[in-house]
DSSP file (Angstrom, degrees, kcal/mol; ACC not computed):
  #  RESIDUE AA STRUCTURE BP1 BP2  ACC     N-H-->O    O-->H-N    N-H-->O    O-->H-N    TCO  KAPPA ALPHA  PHI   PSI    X-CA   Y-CA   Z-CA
    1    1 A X              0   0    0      0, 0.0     5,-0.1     0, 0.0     0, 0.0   0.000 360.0 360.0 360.0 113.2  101.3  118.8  103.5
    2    2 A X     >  -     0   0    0      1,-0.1     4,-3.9     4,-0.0     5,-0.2  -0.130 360.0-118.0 -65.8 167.9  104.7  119.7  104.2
    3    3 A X  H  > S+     0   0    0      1,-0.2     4,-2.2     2,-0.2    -1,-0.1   0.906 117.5  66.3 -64.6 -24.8  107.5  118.9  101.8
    4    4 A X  H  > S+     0   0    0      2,-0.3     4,-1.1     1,-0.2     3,-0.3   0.962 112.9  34.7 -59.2 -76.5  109.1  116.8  104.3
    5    5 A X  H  > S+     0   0    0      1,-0.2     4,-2.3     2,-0.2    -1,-0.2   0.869 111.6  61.6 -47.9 -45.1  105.8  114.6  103.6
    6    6 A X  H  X S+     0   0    0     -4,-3.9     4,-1.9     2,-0.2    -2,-0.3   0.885 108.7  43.7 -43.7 -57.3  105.6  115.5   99.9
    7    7 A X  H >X S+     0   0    0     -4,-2.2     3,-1.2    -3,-0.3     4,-0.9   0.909 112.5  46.6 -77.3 -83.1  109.1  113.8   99.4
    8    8 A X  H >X S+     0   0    0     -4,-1.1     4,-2.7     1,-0.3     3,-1.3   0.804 115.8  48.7 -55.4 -59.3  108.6  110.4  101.7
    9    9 A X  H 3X S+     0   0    0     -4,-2.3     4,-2.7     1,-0.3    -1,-0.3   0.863 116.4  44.4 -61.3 -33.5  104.8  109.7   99.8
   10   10 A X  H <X S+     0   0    0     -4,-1.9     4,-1.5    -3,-1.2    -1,-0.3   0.809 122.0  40.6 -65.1 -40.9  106.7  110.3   96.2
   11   11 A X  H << S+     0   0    0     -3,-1.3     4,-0.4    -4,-0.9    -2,-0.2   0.472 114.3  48.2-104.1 -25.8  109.6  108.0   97.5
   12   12 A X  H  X S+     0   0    0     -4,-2.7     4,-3.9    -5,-0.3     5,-0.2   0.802 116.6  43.8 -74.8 -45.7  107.4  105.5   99.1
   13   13 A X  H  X S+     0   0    0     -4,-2.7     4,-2.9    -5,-0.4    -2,-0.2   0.942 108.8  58.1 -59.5 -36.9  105.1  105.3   95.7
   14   14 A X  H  X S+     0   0    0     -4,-1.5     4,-2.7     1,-0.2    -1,-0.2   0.897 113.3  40.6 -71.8 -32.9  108.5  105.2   93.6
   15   15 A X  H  > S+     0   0    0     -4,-0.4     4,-1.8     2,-0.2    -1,-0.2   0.871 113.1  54.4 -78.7 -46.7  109.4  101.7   95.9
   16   16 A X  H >X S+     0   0    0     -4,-3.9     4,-3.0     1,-0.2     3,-1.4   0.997 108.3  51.4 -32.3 -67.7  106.0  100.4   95.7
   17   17 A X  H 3< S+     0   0    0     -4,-2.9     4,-0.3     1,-0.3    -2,-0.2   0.778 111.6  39.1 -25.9 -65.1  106.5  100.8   92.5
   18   18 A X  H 3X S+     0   0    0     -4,-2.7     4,-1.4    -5,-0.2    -1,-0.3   0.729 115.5  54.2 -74.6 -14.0  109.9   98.9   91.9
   19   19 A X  H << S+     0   0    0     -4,-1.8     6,-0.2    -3,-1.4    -2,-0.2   0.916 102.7  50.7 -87.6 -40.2  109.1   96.5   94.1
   20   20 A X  T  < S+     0   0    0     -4,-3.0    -1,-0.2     1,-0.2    -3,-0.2   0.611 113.6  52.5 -78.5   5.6  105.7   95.5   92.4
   21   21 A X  T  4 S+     0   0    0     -5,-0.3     2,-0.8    -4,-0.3    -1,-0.2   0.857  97.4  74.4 -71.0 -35.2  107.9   95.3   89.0
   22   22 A X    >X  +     0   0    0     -4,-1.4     3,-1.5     1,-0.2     4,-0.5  -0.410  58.0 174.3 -62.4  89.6  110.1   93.2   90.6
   23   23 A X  T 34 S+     0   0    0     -2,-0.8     4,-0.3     1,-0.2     3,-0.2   0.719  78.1  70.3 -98.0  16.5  108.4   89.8   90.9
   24   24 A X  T >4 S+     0   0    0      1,-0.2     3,-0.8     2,-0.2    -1,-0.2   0.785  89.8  66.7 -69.0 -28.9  111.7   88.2   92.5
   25   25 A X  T <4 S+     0   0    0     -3,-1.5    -1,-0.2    -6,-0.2    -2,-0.1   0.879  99.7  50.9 -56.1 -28.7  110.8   90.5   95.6
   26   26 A X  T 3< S+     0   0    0     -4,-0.5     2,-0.3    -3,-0.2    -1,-0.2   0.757  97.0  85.9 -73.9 -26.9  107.9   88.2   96.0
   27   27 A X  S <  S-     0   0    0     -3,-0.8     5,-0.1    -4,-0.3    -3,-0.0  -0.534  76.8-112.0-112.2 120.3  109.8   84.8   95.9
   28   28 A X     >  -     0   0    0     -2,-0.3     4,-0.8     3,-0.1    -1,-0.2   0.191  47.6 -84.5 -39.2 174.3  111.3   83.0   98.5
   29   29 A X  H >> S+     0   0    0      1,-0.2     4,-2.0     2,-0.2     3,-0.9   0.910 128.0  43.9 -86.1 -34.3  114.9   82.5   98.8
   30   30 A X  H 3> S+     0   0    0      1,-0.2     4,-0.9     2,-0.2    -1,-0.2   0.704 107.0  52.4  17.2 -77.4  114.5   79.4   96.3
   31   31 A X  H 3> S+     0   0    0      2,-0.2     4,-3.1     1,-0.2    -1,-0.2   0.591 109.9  54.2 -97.0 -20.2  112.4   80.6   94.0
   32   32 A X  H <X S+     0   0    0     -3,-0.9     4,-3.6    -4,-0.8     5,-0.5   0.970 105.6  49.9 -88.9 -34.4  114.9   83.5   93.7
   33   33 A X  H  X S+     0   0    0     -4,-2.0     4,-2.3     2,-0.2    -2,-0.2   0.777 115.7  46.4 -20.0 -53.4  117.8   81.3   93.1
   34   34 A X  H  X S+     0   0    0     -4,-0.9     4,-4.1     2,-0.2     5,-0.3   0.840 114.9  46.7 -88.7 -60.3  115.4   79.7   90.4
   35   35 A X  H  X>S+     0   0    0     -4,-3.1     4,-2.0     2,-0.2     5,-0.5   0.915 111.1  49.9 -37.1 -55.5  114.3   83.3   89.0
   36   36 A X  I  X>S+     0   0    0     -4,-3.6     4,-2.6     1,-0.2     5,-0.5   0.985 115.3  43.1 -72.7 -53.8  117.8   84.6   88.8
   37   37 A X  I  X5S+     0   0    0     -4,-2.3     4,-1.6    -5,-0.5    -1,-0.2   0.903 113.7  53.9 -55.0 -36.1  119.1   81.2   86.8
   38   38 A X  I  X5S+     0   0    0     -4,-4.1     4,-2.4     1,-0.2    -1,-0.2   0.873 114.3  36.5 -69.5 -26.9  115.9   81.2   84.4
   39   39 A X  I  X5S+     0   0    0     -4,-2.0     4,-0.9    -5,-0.3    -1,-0.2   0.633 112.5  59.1-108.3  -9.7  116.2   84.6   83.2
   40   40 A X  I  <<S+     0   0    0     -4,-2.6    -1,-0.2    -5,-0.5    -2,-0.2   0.901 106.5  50.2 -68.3 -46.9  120.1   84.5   83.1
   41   41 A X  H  <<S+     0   0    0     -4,-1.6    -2,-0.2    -5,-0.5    -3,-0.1   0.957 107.7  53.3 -75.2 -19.9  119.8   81.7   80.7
   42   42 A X  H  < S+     0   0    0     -4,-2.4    -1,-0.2    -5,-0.2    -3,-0.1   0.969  89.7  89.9 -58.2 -36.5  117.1   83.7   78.4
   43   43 A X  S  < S-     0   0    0     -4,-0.9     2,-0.2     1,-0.1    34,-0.0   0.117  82.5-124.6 -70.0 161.8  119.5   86.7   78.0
   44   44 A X     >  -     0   0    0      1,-0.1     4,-2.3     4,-0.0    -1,-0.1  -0.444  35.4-100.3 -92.7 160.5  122.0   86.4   74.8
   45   45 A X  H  > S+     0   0    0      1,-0.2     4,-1.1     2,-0.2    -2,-0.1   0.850 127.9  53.2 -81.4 -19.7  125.6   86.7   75.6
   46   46 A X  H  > S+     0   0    0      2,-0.2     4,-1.4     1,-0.1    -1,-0.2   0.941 111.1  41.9 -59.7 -48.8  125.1   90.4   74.3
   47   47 A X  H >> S+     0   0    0      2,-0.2     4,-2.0     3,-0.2     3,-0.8   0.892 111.9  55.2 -82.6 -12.6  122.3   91.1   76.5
   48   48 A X  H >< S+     0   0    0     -4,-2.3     3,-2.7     2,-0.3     4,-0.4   0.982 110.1  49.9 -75.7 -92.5  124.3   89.2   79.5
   49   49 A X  H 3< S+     0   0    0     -4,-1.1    -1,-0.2     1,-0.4    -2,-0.2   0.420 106.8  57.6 -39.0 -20.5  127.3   91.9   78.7
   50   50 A X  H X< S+     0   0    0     -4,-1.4     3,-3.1    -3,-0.8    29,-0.5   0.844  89.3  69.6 -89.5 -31.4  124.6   94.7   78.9
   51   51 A X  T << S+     0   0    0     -3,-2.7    -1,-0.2    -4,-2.0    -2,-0.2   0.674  96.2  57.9 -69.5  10.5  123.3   94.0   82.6
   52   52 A X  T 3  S+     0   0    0     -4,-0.4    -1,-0.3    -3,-0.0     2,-0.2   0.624  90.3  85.4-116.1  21.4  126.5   95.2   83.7
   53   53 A X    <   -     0   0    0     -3,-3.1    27,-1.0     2,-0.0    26,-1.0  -0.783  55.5-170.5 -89.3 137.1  126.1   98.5   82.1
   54   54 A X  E     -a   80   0A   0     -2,-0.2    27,-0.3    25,-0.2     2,-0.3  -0.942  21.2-144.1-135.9 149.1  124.2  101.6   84.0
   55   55 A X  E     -a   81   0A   0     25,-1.1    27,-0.7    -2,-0.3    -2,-0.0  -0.992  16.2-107.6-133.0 123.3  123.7  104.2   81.8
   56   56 A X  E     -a   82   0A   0     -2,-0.3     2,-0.5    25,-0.2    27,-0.2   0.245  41.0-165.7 -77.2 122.8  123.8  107.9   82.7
   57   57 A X  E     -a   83   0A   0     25,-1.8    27,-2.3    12,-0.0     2,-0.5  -0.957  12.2-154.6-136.8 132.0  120.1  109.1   82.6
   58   58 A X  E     -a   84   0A   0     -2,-0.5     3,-0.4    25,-0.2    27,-0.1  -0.839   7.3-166.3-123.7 132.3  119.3  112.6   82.6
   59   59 A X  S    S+     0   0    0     25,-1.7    -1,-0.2    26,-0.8    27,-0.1   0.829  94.4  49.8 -84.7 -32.7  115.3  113.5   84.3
   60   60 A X  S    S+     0   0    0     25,-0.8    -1,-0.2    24,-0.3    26,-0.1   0.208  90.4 110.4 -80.7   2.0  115.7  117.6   82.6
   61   61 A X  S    S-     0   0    0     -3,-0.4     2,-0.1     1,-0.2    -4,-0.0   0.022  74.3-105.0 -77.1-169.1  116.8  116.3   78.9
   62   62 A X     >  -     0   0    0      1,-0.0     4,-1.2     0, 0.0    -1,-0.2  -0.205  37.9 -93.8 -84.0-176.3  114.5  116.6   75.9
   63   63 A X  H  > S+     0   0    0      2,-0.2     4,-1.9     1,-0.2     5,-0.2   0.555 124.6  63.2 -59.8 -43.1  112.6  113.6   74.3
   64   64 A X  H  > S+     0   0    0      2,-0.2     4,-2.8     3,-0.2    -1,-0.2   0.901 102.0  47.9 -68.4 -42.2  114.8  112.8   72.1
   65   65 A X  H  4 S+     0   0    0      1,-0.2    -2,-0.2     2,-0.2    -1,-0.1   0.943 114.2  60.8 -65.2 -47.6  117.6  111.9   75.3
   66   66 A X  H >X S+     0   0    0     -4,-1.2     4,-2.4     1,-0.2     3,-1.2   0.824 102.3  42.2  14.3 -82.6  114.2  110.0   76.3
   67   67 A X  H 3X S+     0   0    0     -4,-1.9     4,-2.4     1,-0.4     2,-0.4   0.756 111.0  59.4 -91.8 -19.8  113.8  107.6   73.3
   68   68 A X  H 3< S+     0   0    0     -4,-2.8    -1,-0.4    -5,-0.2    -2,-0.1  -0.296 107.1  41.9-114.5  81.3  117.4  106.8   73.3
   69   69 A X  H <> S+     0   0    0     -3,-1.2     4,-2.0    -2,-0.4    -2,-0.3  -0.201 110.7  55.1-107.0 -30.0  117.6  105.5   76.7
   70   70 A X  H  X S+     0   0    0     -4,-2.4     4,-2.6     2,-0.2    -3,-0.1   0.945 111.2  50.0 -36.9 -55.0  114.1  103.5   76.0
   71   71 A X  H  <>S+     0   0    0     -4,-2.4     5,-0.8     1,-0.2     4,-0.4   0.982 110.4  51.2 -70.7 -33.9  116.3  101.8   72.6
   72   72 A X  I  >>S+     0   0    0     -5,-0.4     4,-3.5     1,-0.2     5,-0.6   0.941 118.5  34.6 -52.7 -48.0  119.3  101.0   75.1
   73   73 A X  I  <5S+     0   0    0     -4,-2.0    30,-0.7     2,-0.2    -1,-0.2   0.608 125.3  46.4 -88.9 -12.5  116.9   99.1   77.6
   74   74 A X  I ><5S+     0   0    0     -4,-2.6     3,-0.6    -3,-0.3    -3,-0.2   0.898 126.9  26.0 -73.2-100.0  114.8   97.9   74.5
   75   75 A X  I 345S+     0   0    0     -4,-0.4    -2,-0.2     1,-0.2    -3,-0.2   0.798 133.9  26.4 -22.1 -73.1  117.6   96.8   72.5
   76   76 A X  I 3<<S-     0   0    0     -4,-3.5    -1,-0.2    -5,-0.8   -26,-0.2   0.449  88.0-131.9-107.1  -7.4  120.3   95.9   74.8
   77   77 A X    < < -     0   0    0     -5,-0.6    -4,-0.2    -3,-0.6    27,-0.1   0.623  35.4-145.7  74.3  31.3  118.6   95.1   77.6
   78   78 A X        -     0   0    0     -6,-0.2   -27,-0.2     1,-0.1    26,-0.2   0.638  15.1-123.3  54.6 112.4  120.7   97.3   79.9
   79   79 A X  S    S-     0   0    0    -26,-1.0    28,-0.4   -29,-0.5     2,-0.3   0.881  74.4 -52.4 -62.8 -58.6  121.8   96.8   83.7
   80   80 A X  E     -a   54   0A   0    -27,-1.0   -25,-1.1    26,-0.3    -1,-0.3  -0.978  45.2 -94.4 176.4 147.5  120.4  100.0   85.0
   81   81 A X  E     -ab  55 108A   0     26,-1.1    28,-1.0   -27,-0.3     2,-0.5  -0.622  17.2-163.6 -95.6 146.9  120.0  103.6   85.1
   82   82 A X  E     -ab  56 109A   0    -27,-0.7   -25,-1.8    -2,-0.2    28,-0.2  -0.831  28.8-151.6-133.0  92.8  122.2  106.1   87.3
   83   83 A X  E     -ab  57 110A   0     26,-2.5    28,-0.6    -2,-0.5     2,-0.3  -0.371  10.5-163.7 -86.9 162.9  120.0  109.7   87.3
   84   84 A X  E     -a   58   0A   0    -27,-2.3   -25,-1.7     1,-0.3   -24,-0.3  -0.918  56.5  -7.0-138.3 149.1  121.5  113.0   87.6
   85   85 A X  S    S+     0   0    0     -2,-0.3   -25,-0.8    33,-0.2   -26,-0.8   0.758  81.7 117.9  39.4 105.2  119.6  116.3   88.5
   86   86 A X  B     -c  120   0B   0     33,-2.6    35,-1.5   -27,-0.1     2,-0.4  -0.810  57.7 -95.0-171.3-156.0  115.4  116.1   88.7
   87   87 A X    >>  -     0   0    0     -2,-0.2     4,-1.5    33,-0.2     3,-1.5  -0.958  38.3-111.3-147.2 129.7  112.6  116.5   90.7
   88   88 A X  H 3> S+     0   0    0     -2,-0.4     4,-1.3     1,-0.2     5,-0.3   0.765 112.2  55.5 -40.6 -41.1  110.9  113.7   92.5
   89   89 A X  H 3> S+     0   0    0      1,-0.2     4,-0.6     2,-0.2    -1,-0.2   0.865 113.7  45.7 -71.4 -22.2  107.6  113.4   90.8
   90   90 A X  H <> S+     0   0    0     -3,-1.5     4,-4.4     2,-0.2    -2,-0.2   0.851 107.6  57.6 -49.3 -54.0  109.7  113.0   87.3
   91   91 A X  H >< S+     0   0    0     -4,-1.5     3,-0.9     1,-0.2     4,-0.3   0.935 109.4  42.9 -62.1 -89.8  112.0  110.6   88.8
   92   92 A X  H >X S+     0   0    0     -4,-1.3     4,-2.3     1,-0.3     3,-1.2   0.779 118.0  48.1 -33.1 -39.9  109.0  108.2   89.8
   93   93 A X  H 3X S+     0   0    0     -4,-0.6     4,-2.2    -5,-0.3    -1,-0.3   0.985 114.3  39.9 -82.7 -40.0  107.5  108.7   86.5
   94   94 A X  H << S+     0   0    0     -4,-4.4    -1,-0.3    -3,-0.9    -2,-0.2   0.187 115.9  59.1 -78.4  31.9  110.6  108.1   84.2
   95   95 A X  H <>>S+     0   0    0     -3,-1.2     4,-2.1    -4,-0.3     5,-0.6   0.597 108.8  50.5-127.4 -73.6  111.4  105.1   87.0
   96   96 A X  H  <5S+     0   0    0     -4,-2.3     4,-0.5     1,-0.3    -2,-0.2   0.769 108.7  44.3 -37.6 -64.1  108.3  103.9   85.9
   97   97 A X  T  <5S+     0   0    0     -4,-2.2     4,-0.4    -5,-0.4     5,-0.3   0.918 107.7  49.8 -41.2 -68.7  108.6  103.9   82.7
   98   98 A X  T >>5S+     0   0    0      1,-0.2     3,-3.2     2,-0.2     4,-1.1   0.987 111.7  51.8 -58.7 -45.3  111.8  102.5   81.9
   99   99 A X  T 3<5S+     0   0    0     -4,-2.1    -1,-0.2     1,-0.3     3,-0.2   0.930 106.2  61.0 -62.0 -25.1  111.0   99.4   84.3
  100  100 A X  T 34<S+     0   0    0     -5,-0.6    -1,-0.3    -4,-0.5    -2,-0.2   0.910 113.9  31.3 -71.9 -19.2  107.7   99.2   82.2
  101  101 A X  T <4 S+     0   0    0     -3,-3.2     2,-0.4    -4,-0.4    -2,-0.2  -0.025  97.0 101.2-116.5  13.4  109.7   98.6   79.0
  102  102 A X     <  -     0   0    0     -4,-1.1   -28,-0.1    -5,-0.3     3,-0.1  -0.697  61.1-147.7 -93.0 158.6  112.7   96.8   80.2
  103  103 A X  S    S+     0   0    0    -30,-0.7     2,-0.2    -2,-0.4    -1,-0.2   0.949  89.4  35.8 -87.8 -57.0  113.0   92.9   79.9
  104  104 A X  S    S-     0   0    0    -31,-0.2    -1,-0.3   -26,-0.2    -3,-0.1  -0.705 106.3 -91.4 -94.0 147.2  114.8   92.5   82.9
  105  105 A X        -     0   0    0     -2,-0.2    -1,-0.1    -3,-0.1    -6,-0.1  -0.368  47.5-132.5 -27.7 116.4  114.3   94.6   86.1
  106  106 A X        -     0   0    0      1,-0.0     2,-0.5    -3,-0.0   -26,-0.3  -0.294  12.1-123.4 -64.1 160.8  116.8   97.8   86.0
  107  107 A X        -     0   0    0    -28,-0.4   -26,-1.1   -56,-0.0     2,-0.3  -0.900  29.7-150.0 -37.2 110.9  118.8   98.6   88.8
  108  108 A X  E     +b   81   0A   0     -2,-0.5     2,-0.3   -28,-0.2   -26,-0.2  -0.743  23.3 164.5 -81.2 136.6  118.0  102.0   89.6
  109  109 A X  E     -b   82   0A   0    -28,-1.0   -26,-2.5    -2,-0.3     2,-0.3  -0.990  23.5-167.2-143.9 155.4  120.4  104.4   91.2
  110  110 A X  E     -b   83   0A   0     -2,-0.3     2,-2.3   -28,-0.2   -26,-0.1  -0.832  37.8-117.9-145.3 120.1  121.2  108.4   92.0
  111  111 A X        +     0   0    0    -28,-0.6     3,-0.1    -2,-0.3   -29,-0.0  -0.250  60.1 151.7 -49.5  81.0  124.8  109.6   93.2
  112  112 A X    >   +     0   0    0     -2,-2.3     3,-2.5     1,-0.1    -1,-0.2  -0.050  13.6 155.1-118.9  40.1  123.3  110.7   96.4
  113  113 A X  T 3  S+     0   0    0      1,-0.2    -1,-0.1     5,-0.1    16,-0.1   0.678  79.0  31.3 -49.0 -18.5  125.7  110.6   99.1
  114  114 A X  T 3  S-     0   0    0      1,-0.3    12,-3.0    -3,-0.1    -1,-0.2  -0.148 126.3 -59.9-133.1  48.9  124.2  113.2  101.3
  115  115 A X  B <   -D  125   0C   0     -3,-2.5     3,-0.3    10,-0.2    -1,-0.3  -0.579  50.2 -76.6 139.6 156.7  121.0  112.8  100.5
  116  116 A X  S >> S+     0   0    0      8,-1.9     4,-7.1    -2,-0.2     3,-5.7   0.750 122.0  68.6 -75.1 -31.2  118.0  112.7   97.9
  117  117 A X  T 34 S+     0   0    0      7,-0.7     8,-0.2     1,-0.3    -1,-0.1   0.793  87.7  69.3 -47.9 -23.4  118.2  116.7   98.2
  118  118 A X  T 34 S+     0   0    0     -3,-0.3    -1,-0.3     6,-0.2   -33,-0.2   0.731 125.7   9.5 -75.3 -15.2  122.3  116.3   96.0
  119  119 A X  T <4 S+     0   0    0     -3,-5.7   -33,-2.6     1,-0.1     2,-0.7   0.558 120.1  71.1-150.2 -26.6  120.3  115.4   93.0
  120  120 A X  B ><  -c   86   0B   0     -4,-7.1     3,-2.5   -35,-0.2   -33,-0.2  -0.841  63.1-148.4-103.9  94.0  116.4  115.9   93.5
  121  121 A X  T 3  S+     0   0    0    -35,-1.5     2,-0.9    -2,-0.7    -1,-0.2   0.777 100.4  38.5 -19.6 -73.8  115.2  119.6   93.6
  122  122 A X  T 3  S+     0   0    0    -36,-0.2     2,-0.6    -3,-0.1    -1,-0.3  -0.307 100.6 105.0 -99.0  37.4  112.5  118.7   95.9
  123  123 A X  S <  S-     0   0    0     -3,-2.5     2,-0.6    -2,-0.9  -119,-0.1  -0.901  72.6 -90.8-133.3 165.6  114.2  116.1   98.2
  124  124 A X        -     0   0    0     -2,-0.6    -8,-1.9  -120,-0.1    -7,-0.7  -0.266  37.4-145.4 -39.9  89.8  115.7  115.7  101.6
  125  125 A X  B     -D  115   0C   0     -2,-0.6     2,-0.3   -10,-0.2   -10,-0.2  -0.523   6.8-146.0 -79.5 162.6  119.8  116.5  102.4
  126  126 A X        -     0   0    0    -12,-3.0    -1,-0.0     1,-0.2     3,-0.0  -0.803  28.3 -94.7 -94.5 127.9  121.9  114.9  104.7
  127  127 A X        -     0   0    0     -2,-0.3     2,-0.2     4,-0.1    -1,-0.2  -0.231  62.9 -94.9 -35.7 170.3  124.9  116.2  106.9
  128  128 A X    >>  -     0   0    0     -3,-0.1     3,-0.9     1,-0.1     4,-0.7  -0.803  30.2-104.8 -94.0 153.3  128.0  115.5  104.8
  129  129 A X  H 3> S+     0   0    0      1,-0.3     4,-2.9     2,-0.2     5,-0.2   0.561 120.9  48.1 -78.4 -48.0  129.8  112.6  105.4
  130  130 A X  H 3> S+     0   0    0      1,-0.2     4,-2.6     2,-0.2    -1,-0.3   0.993 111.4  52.1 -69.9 -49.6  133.0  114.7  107.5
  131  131 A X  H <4 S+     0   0    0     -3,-0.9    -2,-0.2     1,-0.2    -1,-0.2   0.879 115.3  43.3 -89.0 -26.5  130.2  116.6  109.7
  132  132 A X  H >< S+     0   0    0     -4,-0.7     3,-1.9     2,-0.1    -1,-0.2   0.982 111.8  52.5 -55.6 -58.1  128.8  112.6  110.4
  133  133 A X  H 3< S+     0   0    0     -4,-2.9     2,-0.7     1,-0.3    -2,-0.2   0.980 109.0  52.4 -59.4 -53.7  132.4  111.3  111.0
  134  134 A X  T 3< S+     0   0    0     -4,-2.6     2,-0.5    -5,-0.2    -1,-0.3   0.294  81.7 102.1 -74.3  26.4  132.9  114.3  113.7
  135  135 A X    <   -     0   0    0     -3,-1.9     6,-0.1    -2,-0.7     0, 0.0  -0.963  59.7-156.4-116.9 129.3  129.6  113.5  115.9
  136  136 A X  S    S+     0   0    0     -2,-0.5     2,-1.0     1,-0.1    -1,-0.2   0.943  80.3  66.9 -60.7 -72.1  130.9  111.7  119.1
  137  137 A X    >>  -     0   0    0      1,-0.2     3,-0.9     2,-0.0     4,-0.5  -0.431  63.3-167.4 -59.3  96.9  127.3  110.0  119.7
  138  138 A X  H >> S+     0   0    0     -2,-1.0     4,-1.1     1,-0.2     3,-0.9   0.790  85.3  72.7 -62.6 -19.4  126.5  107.4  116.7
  139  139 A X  H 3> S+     0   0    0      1,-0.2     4,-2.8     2,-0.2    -1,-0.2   0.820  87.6  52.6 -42.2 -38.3  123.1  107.6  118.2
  140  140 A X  H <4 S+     0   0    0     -3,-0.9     4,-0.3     2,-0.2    -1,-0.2   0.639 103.6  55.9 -73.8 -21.9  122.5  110.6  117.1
  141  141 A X  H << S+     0   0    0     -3,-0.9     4,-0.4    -4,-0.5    -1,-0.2   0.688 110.9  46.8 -70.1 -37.9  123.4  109.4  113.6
  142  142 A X  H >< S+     0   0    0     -4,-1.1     3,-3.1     1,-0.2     4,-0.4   0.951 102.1  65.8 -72.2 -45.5  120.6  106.5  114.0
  143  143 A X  G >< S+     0   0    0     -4,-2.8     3,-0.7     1,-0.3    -1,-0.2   0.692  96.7  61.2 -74.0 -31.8  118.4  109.2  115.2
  144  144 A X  G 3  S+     0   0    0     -4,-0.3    -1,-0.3     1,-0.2    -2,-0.1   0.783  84.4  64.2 -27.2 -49.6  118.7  110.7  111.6
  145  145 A X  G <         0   0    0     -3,-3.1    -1,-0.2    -4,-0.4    -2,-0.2   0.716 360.0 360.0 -74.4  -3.4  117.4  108.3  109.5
  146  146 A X    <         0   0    0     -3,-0.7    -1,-0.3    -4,-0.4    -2,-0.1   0.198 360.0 360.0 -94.2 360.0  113.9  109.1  111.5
């Protein structure tokens, strides 16, 4: 298996993944309407003031850096997580994790503008953003994402 592969099956499980936490993904447009208003009105006006927090989550810390991002998303119930610097099969498992102890779904994120490869040892880069802006053909741009 090339890495090429390694990285899309790790990054396809890690989406399975969020999506089967997610059970608004399942739900019509309705039903999300319906989702989003019921579990807004459970939250406290604290925990309502935490979803708009993402909180800097580091995949190479100790245990200890661990258990206090578990008490934010336990406690404070969190927006989301923004990861820095890891390796894909970590990321899926601490992805995992947190969404397994959050009350509401996280937002997940990684400052990856050119790529999984800016932030993930093992992941795919991207041209940078000036070498995109100077290619004539936007086809060739589509022809990337492939």
């Amino acid at each position: 298996m090339t890495k090429r592969h390694l990285v899309r099956s790790l990054l396809t499980g890690l989406l399975s993944s969020l999506f089967a936490l997610i059970p608004i993904s399942k739900l019509h447009a309705d039903e999300q309407s319906e989702w989003v208003d019921k579990t807004f009105q459970e939250l406290s006006e604290e925990q309502r003031i935490a979803q708009l927090f993402m909180v800097a989550a580091y995949s190479k810390k100790d245990d200890r850096h661990y258990k206090e991002l578990e008490e934010l998303i336990k406690r404070y119930n969190v927006g989301g997580l923004i990861f820095f610097k890891s390796d894909c099969e970590t990321q899926v498992k601490l992805t995992n994790h947190y969404q397994a102890v959050a009350k509401t779904p996280l937002l997940i994120s990684l400052d990856a503008e050119w790529g999984l490869g800016m932030r993930l040892q093992d992941g795919m880069c991207f041209p940078k953003q000036m070498t995109l802006g100077a290619i004539q053909d936007d086809k060739l741009i589509y022809d990337m994402r492939s």
